[in-house]
N, C-alpha and C positions, 0 to 999 in steps of 0.2 A: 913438325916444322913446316911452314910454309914453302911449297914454289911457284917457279915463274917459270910462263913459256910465251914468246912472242913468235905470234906465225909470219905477219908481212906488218908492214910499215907503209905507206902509201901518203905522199904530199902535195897537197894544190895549193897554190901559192900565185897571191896575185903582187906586182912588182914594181916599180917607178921604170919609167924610159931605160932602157942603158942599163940595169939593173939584170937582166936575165943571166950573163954568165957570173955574177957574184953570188946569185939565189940558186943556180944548180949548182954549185960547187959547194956550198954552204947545204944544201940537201942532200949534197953527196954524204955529208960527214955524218946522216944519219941512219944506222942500219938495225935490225934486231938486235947485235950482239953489242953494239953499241948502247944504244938504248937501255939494256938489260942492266947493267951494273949500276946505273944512277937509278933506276928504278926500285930496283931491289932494298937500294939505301932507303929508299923512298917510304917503301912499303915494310921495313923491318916492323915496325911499330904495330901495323896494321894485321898480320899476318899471325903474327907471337910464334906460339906453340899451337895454335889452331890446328884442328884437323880438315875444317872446311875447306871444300872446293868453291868456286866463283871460277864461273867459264864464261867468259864474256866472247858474244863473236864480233864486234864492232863496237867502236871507241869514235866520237869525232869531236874536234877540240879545233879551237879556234886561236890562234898566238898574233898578237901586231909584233913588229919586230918597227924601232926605230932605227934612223939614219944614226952612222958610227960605227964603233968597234962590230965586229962579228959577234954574236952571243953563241952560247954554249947551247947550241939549238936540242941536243939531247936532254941535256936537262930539264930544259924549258918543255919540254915536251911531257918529260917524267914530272916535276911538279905540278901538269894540267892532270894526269892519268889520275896519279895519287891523291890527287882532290877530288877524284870522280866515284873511283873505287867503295871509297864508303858508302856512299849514297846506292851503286848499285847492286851491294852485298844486302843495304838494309831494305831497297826497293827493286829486284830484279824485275827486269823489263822484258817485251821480245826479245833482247841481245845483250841477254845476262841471266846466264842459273846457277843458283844454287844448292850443292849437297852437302849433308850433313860432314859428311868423309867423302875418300875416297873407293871406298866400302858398298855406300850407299850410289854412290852413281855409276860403281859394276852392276851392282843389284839391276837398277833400274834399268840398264841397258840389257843385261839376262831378261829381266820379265818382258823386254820390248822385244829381243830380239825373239824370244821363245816364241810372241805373239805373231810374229812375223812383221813387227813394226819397226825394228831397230838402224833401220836406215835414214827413215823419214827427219830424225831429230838432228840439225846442226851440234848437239851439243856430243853427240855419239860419234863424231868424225874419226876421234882417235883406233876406232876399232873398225874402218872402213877396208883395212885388211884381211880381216876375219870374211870380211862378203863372198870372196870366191870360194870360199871353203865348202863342204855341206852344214845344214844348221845345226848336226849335233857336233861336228867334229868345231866349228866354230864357237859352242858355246862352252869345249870342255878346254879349247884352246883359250878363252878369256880366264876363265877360272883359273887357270895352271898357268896361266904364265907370270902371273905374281901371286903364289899363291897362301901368301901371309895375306892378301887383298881378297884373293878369290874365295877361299876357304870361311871368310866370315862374311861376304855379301851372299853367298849361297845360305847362313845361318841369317841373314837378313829378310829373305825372300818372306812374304805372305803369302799364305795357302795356296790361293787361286795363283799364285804366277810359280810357286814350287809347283802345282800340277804341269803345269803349262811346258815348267820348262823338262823334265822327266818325260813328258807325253813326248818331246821333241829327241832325247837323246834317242842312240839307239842300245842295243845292251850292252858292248863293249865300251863304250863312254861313257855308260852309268857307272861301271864296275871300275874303269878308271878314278873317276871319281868317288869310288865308294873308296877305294884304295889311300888314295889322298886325302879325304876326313881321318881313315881308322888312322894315319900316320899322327893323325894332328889333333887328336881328341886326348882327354884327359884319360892318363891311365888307372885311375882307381874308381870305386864308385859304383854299387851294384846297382842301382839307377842311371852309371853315365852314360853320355853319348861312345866315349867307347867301347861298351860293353854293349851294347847294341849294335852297335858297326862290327862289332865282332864275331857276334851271332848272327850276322847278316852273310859277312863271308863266308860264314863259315856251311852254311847251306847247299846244298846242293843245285848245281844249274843246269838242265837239261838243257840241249843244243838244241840253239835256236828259240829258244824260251825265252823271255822278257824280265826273267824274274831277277834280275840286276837293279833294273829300274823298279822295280816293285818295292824291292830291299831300300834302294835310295831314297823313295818316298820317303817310307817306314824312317828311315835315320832322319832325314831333314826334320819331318814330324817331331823326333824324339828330343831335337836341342833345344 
C-alpha cells in the first residue's frame, strides 16, 4: 500500500496592493498535515497496492488565485502535486527517484553506505541518523530495524556490494546478522538458506577470528 510523507511546504506569493494580510493568513491555512489528507485522496489511484517508492526532493507549482471568495489553497495545491506525480514516476529527474520497493532502496543505501558513499545521495536522508554511528554498527542497525525490509534488501544485494558490505561489518554484526537470517529463513529444504545458516552457526569461532563474516558471505551467496 502506498504512503505519503511531506517534509516542508514553502510559499512565494506575489499580491495586489492591500492584499498582503489576506495572502498570509490564507498561507497560513497551509501546512504538511494539512496538505496530507487532500493529497492522499489525491493520489489513492495512483499509488494502488504498489510497492514502489518515488522520493521526490522538490516540487515547484505555480496557482493564480482570483479576486473573491478564499479557495481551498490546500487543495489547489494537492491537485497541481497529483498532476505532477505521474510524470515524475514515469520520468525521474534530479529531484525524483525511483525504487522498485522499499527493499530495493535499503539495498541501495547498504551498497552505498558500505562504499562509504551513503551520505552523498539526497535521497538517503532518511538514514542520516545512522551517520554518528560506526559503519558496521550502522549498517546492522538499517537492516534490523525493519527487518521484514532489511532481511530481504540484504537478499537483494549483488555480489560486489554483498562483499563490500561484509568486508565493512565487524564479526559481532556479522553474527548478529547471521542470527536474524537463520530466524527468517525457510525451515525445511536440504538445499535451503536455512540450512545453511545453520551450518554456519553452528561452526566454531575462534576469538577474534572473522569467521562470522566469512559465514555471512557464504549465506547471502547461498539465497
Amino acid at each position: 500500500m502506498g504512503s505519503l510523507a511531506i517534509g516542508a511546504v514553502r510559499l512565494t506569493g506575489l499580491f495586489h496592493t492591500g492584499g498582503e494580510t489576506a495572502a498570509r493568513a490564507l498561507a497560513a491555512t497551509v501546512t504538511p498535515a494539512r496538505l496530507a489528507a487532500p493529497l492522499r485522496r489525491q493520489l489513492e489511484g495512483f499509488t494502488g497496492h504498489s510497492d514502489e517508492m518515488l522520493l521526490v526532493r522538490r516540487i515547484a507549482i505555480e496557482i493564480s488565485l482570483g479576486p473573491g471568495r478564499a479557495p481551498d489553497l490546500s487543495a489547489l495545491i494537492a491537485d497541481a502535486i497529483s498532476a505532477l506525480l505521474p510524470r515524475l514516476a514515469a520520468r525521474p529527474g534530479e529531484h525524483a527517484v525511483q525504487f522498485p520497493s522499499r527493499a530495493h532502496w535499503l539495498a541501495a543505501f547498504l551498497a552505498a553506505a558500505a562504499r562509504g558513499d551513503g551520505w552523498r545521495q539526497w535521497w538517503f536522508e532518511d538514514f542520516a541518523s545512522l551517520r554518528v554511528l560506526p559503519l558496521s554498527a550502522g549498517l546492522r542497525t538499517a537492516v534490523l530495524r525493519q527487518p521484514e525490509t532489511g532481511l530481504v534488501a540484504l537478499r537483494l544485494l549483488a555480489e560486489a556490494d554483498r562483499s563490500a558490505l561484509v568486508a565493512a561489518l565487524t564479526g559481532a554484526d556479522a553474527r548478529i546478522l547471521l542470527g536474524a537470517l537463520a530466524a527468517d529463513a525457510p525451515p525445511h529444504g536440504a538445499r535451503s538458506a536455512g540450512r545453511a545458516l545453520a551450518l554456519c552457526l553452528e561452526a566454531p569461532v575462534p576469538a577474534g577470528a572473522p569467521q562470522p563474516c566469512r559465514a555471512l558471505a557464504r549465506c547471502l551467496a547461498a539465497m
